[in-house]
PDB file of N, CA, C and O in Angstrom:
ATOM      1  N   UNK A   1       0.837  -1.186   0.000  1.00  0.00           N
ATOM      2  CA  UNK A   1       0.000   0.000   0.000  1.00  0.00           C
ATOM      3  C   UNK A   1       0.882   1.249   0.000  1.00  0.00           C
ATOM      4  O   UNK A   1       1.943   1.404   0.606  1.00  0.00           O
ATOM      5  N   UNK A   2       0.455   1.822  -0.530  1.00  0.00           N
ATOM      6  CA  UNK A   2       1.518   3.490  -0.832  1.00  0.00           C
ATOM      7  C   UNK A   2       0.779   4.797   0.056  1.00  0.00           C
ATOM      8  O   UNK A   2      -0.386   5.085   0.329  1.00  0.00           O
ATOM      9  N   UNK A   3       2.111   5.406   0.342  1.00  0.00           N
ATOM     10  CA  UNK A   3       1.766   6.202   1.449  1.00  0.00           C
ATOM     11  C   UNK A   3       0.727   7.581   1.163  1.00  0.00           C
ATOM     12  O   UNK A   3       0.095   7.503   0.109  1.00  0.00           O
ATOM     13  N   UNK A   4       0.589   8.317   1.655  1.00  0.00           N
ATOM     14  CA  UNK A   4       0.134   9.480   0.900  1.00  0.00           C
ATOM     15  C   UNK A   4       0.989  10.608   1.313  1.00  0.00           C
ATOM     16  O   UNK A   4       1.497  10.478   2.427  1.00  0.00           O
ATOM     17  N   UNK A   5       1.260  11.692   0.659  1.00  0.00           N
ATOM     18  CA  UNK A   5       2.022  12.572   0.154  1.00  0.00           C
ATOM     19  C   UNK A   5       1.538  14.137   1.245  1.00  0.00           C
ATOM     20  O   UNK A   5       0.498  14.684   0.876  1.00  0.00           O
ATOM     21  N   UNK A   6       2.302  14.812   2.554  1.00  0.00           N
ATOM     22  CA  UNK A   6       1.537  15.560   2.659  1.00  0.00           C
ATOM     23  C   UNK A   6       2.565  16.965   3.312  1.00  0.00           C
ATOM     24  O   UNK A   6       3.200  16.648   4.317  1.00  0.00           O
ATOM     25  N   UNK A   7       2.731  18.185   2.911  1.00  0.00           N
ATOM     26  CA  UNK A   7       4.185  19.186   3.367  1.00  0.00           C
ATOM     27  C   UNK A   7       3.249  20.061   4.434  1.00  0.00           C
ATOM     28  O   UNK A   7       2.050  20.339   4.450  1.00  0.00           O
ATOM     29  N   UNK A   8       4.479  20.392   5.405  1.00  0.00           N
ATOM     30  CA  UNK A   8       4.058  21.390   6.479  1.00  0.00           C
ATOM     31  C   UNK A   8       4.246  22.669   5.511  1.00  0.00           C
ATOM     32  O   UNK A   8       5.085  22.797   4.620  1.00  0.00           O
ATOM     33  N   UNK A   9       3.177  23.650   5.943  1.00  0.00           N
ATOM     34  CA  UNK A   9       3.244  24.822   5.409  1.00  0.00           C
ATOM     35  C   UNK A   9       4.324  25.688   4.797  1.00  0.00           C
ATOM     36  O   UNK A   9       4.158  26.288   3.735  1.00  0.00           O
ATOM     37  N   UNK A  10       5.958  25.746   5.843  1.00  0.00           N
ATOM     38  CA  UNK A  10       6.987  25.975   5.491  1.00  0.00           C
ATOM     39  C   UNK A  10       7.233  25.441   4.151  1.00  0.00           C
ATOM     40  O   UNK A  10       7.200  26.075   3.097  1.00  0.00           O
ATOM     41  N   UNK A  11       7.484  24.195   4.321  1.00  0.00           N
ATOM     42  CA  UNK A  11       7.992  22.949   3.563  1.00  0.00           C
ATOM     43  C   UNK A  11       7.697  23.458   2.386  1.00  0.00           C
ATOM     44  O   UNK A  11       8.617  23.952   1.733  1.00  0.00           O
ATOM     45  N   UNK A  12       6.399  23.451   1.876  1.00  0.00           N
ATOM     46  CA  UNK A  12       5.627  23.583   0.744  1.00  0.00           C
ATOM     47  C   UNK A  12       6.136  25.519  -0.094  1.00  0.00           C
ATOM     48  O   UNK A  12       6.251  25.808  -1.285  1.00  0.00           O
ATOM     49  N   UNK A  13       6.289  26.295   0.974  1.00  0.00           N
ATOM     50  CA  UNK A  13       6.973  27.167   0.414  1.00  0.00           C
ATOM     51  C   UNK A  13       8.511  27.200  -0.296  1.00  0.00           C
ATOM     52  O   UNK A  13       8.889  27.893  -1.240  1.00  0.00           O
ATOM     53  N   UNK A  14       9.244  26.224   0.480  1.00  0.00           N
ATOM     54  CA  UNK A  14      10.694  26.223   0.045  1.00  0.00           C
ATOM     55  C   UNK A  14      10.475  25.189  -1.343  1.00  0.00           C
ATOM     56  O   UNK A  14      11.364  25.200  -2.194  1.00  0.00           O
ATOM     57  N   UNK A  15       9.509  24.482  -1.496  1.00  0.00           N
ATOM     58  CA  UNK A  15       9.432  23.540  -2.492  1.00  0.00           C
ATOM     59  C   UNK A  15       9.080  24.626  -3.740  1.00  0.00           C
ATOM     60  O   UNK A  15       9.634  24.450  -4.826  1.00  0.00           O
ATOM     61  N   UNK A  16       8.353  25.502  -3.596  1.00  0.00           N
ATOM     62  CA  UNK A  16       7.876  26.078  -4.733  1.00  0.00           C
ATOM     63  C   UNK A  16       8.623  27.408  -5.559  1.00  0.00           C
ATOM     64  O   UNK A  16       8.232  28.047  -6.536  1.00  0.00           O
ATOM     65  N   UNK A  17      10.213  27.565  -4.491  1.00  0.00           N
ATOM     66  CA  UNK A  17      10.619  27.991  -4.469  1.00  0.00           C
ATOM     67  C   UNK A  17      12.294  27.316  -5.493  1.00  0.00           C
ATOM     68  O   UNK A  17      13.189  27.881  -6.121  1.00  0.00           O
ATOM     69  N   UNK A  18      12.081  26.375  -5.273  1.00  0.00           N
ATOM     70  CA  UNK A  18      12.871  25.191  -5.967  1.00  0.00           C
ATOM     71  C   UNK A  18      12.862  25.526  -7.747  1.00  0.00           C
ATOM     72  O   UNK A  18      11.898  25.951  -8.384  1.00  0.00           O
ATOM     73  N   UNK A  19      14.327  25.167  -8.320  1.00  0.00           N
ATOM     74  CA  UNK A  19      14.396  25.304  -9.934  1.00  0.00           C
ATOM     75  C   UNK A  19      13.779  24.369  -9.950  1.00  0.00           C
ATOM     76  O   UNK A  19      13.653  23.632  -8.972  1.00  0.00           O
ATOM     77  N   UNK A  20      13.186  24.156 -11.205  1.00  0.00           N
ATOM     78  CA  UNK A  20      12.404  22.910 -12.333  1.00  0.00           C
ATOM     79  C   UNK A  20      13.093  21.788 -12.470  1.00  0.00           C
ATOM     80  O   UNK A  20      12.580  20.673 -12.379  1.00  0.00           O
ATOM     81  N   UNK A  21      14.591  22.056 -12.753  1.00  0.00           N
ATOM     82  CA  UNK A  21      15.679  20.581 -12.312  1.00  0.00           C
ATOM     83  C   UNK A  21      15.452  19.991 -10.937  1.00  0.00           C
ATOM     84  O   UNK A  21      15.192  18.806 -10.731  1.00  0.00           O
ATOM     85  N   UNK A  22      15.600  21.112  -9.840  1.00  0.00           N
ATOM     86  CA  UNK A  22      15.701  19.918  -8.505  1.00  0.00           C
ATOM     87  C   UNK A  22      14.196  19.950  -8.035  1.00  0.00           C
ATOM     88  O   UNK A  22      14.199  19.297  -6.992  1.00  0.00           O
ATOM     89  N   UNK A  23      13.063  20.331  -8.254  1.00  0.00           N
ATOM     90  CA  UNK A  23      11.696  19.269  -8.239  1.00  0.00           C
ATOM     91  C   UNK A  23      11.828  18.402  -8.541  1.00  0.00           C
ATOM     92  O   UNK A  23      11.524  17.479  -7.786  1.00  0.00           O
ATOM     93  N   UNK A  24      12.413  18.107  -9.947  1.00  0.00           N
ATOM     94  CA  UNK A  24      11.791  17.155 -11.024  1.00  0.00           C
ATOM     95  C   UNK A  24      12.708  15.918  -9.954  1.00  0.00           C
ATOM     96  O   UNK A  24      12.422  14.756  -9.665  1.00  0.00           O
ATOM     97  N   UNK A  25      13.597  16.579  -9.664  1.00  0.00           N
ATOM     98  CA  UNK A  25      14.827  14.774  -8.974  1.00  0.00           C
ATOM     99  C   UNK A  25      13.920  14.903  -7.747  1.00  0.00           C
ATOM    100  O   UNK A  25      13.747  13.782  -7.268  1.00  0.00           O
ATOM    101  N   UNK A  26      13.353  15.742  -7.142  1.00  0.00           N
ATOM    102  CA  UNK A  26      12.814  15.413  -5.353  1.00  0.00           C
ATOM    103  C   UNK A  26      11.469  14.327  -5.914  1.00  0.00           C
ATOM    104  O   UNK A  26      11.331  13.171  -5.512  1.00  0.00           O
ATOM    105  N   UNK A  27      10.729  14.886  -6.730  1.00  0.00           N
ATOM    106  CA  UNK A  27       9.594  14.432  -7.025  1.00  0.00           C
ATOM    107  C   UNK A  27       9.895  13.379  -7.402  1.00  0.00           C
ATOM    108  O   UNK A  27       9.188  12.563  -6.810  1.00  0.00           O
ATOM    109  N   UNK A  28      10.700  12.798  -8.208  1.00  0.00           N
ATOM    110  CA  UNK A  28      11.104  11.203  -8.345  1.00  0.00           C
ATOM    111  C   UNK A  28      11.431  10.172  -7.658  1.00  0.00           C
ATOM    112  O   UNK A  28      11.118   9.008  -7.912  1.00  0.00           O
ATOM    113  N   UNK A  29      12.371  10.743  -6.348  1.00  0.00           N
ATOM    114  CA  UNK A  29      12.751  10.455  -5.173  1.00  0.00           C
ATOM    115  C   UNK A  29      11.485   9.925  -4.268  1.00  0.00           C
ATOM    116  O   UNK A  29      11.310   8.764  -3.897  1.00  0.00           O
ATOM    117  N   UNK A  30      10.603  11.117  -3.989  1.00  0.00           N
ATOM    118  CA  UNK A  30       8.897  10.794  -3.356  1.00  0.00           C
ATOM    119  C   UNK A  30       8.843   9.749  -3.724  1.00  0.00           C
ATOM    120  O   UNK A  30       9.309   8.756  -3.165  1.00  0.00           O
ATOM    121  N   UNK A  31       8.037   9.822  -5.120  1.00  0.00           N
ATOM    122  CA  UNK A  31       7.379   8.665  -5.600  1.00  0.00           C
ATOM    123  C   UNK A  31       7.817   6.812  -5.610  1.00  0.00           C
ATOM    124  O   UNK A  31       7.297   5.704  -5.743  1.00  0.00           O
ATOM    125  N   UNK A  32       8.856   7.342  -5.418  1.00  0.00           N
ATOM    126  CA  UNK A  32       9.471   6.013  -4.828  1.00  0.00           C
ATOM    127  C   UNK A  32       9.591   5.656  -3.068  1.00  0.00           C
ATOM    128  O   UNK A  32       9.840   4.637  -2.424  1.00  0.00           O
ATOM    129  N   UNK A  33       9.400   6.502  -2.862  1.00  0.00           N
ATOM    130  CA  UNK A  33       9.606   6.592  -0.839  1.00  0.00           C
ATOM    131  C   UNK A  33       7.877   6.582  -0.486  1.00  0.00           C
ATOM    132  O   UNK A  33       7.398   6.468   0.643  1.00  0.00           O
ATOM    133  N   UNK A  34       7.232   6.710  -1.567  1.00  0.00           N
ATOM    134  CA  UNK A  34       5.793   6.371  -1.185  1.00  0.00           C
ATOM    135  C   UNK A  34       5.348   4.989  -0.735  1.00  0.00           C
ATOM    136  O   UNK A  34       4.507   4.415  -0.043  1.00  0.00           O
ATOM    137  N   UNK A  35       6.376   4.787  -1.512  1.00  0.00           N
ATOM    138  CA  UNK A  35       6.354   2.968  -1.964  1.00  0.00           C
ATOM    139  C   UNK A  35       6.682   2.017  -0.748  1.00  0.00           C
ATOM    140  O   UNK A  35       6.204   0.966  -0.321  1.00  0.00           O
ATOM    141  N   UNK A  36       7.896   3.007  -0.318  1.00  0.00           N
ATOM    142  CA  UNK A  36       9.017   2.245   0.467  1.00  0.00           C
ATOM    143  C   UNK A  36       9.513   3.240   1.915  1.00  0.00           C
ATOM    144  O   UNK A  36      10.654   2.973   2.290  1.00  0.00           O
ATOM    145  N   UNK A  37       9.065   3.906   2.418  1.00  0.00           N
ATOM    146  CA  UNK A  37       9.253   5.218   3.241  1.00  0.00           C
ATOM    147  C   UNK A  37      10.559   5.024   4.077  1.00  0.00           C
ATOM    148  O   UNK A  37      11.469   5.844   4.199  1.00  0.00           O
ATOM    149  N   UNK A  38      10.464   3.669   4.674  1.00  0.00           N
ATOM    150  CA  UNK A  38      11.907   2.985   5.554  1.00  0.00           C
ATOM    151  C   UNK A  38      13.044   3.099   4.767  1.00  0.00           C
ATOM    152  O   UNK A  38      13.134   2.317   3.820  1.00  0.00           O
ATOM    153  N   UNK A  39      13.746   3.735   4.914  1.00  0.00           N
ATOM    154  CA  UNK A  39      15.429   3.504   4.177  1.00  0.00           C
ATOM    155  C   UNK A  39      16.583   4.283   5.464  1.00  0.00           C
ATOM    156  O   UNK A  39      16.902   5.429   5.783  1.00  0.00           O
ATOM    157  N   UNK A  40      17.017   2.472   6.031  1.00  0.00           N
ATOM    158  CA  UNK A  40      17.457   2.787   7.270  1.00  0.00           C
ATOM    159  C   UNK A  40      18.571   3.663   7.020  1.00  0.00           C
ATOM    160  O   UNK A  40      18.926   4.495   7.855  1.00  0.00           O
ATOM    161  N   UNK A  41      19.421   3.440   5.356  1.00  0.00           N
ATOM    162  CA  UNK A  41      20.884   4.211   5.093  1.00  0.00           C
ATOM    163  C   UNK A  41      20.458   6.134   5.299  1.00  0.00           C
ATOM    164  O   UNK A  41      21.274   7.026   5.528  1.00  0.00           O
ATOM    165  N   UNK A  42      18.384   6.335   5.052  1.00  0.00           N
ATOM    166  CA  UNK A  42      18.908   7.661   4.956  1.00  0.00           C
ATOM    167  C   UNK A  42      17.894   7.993   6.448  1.00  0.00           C
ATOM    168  O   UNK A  42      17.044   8.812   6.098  1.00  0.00           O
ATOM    169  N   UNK A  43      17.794   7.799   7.263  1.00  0.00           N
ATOM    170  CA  UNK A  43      17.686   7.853   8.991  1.00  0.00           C
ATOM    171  C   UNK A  43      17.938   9.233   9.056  1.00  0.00           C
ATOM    172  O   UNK A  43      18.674   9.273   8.070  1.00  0.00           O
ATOM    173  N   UNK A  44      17.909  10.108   9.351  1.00  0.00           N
ATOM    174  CA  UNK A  44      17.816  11.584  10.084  1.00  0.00           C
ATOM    175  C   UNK A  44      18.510  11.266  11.604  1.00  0.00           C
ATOM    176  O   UNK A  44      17.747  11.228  12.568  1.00  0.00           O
ATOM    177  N   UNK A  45      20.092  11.020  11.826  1.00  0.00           N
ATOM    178  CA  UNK A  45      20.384  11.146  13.106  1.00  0.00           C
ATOM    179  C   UNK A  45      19.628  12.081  14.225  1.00  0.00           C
ATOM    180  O   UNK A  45      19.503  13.305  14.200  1.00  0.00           O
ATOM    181  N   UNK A  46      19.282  11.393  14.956  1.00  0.00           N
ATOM    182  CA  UNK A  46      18.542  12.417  16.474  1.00  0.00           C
ATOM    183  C   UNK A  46      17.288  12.771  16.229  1.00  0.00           C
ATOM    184  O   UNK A  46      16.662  13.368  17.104  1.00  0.00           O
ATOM    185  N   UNK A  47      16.728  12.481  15.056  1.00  0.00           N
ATOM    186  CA  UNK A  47      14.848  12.169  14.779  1.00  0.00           C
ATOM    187  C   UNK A  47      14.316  11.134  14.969  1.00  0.00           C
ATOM    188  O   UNK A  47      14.909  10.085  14.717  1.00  0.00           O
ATOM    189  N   UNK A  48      12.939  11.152  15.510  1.00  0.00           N
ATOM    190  CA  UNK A  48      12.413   9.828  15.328  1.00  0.00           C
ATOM    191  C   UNK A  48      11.883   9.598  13.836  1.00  0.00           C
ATOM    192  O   UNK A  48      11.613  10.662  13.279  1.00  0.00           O
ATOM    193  N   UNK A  49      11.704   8.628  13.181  1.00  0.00           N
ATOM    194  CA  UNK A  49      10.954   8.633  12.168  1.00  0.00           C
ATOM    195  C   UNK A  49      11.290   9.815  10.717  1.00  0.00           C
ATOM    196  O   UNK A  49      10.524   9.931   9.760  1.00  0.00           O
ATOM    197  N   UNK A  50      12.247  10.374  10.841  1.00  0.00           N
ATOM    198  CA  UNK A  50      12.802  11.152  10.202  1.00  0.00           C
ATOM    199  C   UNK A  50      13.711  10.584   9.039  1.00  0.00           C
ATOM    200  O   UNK A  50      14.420   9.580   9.099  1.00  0.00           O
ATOM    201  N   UNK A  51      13.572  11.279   8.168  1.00  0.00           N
ATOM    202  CA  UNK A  51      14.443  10.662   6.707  1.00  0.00           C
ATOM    203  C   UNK A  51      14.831  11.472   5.697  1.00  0.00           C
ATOM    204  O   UNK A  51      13.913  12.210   5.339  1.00  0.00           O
ATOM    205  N   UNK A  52      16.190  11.665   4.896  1.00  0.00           N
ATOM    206  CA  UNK A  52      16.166  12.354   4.368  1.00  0.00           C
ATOM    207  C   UNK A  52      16.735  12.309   2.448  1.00  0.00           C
ATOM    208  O   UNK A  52      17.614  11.492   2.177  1.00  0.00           O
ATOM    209  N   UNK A  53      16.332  12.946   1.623  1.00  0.00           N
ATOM    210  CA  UNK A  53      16.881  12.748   0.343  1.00  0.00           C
ATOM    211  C   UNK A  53      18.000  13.396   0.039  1.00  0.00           C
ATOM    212  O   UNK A  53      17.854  14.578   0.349  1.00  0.00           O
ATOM    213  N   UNK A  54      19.235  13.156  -0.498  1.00  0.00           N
ATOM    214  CA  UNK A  54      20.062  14.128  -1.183  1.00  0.00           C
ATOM    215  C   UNK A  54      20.028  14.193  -2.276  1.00  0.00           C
ATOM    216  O   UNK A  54      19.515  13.343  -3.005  1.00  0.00           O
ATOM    217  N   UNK A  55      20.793  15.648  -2.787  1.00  0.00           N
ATOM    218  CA  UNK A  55      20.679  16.397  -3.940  1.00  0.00           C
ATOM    219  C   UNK A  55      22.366  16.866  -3.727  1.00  0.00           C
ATOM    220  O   UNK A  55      22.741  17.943  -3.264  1.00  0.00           O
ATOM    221  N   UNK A  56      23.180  15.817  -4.168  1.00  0.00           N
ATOM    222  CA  UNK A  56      24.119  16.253  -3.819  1.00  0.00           C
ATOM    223  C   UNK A  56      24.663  16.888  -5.002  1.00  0.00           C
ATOM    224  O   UNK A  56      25.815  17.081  -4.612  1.00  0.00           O
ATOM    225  N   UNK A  57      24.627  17.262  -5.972  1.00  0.00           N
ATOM    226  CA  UNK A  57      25.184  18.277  -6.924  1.00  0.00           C
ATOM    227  C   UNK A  57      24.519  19.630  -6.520  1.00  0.00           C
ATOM    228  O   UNK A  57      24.740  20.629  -7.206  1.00  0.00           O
ATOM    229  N   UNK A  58      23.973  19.669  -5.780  1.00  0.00           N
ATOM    230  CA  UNK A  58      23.861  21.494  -5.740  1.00  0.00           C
ATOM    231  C   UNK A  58      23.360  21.417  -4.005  1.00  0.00           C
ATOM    232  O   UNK A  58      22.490  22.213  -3.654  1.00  0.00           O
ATOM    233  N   UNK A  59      24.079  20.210  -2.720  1.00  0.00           N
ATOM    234  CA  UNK A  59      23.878  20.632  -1.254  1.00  0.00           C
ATOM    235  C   UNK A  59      22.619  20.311  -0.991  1.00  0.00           C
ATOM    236  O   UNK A  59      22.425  20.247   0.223  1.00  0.00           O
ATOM    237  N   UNK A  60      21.649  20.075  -1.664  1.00  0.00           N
ATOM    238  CA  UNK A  60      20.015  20.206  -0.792  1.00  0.00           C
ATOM    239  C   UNK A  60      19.664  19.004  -0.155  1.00  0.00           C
ATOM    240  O   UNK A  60      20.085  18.006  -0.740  1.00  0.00           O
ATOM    241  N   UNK A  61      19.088  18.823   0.758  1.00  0.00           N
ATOM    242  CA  UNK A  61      18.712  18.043   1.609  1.00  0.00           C
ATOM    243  C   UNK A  61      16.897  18.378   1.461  1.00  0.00           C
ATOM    244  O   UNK A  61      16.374  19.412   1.046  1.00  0.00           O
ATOM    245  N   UNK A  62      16.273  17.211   1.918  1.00  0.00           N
ATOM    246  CA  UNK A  62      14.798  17.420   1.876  1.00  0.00           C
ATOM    247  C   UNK A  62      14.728  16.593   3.122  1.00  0.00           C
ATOM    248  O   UNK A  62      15.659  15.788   3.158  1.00  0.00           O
ATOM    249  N   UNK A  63      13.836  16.521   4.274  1.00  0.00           N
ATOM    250  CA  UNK A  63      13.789  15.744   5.533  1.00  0.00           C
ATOM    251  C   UNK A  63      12.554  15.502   5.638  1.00  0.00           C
ATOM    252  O   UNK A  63      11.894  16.456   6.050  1.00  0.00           O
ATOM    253  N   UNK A  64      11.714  14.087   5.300  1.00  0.00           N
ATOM    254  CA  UNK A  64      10.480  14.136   5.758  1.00  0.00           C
ATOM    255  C   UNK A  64      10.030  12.819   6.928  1.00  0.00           C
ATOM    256  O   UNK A  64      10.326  11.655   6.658  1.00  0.00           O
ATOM    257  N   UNK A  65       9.490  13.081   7.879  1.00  0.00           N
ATOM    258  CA  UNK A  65       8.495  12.299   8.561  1.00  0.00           C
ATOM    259  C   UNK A  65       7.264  11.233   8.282  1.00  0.00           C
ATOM    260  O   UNK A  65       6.083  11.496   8.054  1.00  0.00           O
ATOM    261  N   UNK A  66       7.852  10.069   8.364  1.00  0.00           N
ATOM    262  CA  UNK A  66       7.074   8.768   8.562  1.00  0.00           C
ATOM    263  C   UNK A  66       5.994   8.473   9.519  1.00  0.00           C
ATOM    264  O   UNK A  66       6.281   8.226  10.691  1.00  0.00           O
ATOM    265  N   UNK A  67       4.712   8.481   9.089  1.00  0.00           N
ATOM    266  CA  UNK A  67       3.980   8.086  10.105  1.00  0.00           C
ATOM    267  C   UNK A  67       3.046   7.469   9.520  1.00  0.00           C
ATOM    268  O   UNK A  67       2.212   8.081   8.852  1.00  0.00           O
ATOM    269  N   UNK A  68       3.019   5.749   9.716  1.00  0.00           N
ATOM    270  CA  UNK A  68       2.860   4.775   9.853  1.00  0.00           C
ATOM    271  C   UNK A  68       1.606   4.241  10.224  1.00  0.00           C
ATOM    272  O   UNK A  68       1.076   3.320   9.603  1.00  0.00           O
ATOM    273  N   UNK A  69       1.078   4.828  11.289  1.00  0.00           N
ATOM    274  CA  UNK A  69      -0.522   4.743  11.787  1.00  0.00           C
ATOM    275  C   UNK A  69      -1.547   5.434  10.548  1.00  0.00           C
ATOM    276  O   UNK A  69      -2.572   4.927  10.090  1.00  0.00           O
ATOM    277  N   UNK A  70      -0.810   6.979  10.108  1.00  0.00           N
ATOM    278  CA  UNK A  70      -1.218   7.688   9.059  1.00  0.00           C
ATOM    279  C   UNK A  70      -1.213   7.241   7.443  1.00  0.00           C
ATOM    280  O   UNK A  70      -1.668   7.818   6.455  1.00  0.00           O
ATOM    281  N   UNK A  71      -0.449   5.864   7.606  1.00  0.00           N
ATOM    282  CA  UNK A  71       0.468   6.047   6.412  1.00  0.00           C
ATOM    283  C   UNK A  71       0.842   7.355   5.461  1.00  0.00           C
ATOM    284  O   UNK A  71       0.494   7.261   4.284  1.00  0.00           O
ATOM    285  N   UNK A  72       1.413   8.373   5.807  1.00  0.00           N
ATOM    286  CA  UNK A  72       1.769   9.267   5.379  1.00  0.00           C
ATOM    287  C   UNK A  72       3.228   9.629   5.415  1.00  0.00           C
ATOM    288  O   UNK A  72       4.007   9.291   6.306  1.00  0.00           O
ATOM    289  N   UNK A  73       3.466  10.221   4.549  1.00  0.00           N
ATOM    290  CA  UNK A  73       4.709  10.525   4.704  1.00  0.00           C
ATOM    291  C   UNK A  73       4.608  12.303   4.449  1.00  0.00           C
ATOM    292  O   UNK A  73       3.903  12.680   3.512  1.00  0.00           O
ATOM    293  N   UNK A  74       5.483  13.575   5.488  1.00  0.00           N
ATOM    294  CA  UNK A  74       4.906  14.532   5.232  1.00  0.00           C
ATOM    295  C   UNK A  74       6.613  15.613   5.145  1.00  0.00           C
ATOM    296  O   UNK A  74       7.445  15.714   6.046  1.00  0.00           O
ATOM    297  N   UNK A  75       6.646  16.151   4.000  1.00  0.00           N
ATOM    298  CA  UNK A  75       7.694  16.492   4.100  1.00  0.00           C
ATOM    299  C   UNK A  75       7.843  17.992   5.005  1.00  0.00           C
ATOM    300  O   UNK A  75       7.108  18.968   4.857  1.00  0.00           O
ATOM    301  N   UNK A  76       8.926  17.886   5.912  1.00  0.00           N
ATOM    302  CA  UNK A  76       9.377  19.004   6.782  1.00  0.00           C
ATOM    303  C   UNK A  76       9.831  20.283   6.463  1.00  0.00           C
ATOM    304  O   UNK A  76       9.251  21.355   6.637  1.00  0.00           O
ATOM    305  N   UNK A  77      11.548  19.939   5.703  1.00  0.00           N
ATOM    306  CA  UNK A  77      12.021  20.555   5.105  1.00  0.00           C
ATOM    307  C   UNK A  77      12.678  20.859   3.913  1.00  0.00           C
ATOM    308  O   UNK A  77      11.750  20.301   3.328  1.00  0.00           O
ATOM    309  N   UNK A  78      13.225  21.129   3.226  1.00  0.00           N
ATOM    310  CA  UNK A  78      13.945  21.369   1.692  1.00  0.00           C
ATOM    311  C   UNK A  78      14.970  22.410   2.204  1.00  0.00           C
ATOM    312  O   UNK A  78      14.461  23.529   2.259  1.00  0.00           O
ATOM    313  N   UNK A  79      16.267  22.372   2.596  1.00  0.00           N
ATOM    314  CA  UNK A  79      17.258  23.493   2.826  1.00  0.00           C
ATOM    315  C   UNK A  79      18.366  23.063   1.769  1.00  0.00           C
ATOM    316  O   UNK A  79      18.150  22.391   0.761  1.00  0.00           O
ATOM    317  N   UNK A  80      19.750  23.639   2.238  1.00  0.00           N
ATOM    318  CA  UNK A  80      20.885  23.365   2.346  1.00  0.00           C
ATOM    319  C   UNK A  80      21.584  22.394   3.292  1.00  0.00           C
ATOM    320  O   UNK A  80      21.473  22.664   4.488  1.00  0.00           O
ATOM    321  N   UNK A  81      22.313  21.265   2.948  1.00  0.00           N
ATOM    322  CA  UNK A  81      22.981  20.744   4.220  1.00  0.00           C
ATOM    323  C   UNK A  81      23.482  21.293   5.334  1.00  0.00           C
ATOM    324  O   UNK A  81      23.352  20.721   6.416  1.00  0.00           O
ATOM    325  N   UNK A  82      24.109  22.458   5.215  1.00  0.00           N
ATOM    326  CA  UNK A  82      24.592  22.907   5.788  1.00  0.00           C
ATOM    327  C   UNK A  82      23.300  23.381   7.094  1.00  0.00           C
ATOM    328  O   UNK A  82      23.312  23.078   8.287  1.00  0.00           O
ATOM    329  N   UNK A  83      22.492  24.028   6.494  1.00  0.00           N
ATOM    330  CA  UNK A  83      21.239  24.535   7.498  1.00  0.00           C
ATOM    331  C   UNK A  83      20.406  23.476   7.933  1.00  0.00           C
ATOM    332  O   UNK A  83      19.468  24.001   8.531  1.00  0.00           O
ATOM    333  N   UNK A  84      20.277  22.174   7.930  1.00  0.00           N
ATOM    334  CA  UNK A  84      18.914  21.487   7.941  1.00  0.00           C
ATOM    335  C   UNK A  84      18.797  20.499   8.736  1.00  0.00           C
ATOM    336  O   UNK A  84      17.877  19.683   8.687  1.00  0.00           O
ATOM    337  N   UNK A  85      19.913  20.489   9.699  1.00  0.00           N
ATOM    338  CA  UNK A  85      19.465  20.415  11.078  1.00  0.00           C
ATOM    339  C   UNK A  85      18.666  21.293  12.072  1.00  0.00           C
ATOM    340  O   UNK A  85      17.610  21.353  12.703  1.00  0.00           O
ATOM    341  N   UNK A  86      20.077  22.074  11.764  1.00  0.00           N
ATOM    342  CA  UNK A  86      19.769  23.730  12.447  1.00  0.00           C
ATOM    343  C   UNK A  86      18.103  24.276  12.299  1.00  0.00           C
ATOM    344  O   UNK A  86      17.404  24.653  13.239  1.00  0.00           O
ATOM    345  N   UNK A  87      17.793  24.218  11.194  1.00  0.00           N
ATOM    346  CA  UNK A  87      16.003  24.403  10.857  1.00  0.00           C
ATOM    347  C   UNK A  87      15.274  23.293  11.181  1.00  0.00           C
ATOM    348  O   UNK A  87      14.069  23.518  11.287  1.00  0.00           O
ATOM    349  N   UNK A  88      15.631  22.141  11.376  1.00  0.00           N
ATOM    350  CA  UNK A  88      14.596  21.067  11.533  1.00  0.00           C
ATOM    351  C   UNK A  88      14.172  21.044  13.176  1.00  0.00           C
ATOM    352  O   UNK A  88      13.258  20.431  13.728  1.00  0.00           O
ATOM    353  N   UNK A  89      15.057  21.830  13.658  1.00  0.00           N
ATOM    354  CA  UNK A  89      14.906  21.422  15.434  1.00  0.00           C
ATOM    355  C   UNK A  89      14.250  22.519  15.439  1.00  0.00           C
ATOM    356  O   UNK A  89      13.651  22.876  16.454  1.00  0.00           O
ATOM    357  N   UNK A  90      14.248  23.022  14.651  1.00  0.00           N
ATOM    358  CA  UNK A  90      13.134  24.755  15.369  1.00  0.00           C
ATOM    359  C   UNK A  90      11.647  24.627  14.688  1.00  0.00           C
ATOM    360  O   UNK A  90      10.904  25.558  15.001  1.00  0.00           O
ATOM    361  N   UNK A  91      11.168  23.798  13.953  1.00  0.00           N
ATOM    362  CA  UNK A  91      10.541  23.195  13.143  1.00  0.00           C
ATOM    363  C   UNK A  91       9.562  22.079  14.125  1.00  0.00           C
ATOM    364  O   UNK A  91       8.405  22.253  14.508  1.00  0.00           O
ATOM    365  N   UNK A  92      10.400  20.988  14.351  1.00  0.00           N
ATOM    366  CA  UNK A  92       9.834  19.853  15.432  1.00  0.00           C
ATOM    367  C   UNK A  92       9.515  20.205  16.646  1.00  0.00           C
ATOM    368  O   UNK A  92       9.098  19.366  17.444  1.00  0.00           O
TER     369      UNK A  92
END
C-alpha cells in the first residue's frame, strides 16, 4: 500500500521555491519513498521517524516524517545541508 504525500506549510513554500531541475529529482525520489518510506541508510540522526533525500550536486537536503498509523509521509524541510538540522529542530 503506498503512502500518501503531505508538506508542512513551510515545507511547501521552500518547495515552490525550488528550480524545475531539482523538483523534477525530489519528485522522483517521493514517488518512490511512497512505496518504500523505511530507508534505514537515509535515517535523520537524532529524529524519530525522520528521513532524508540528497541532492548532492547542488547541497540540498529534503527531511520528511514517517507516520505509519497515518500512512503518510509529510515532508518538513527542503534546505541546504549545511542549514537542515539547524532548521529542523526549530521546526519539530
Amino acid at each position: 500500500m503506498s503512502y500518501k504525500l503531505k508538506f508542512v506549510k513551510k515545507a511547501l513554500k521552500e518547495w515552490e521555491k525550488l528550480d524545475g531541475e531539482t523538483r523534477e529529482f525530489f519528485k522522483k525520489k517521493l514517488k518512490s519513498i511512497l512505496k518504500n518510506p523505511h530507508n534505514k541508510r537515509n535515517k535523520l540522526k537524532g529524529f524519530e521517524n525522520v528521513y532524508k533525500i540528497k541532492l548532492k550536486q547542488k547541497s540540498y537536503r529534503l527531511a520528511y516524517y514517517v507516520d505509519d498509523t497515518e500512512k503518510s509521509v509529510t515532508v518538513l524541510i527542503i534546505a541546504h545541508r549545511d542549514d537542515i538540522y539547524k532548521k529542523l529542530g526549530k521546526r519539530k
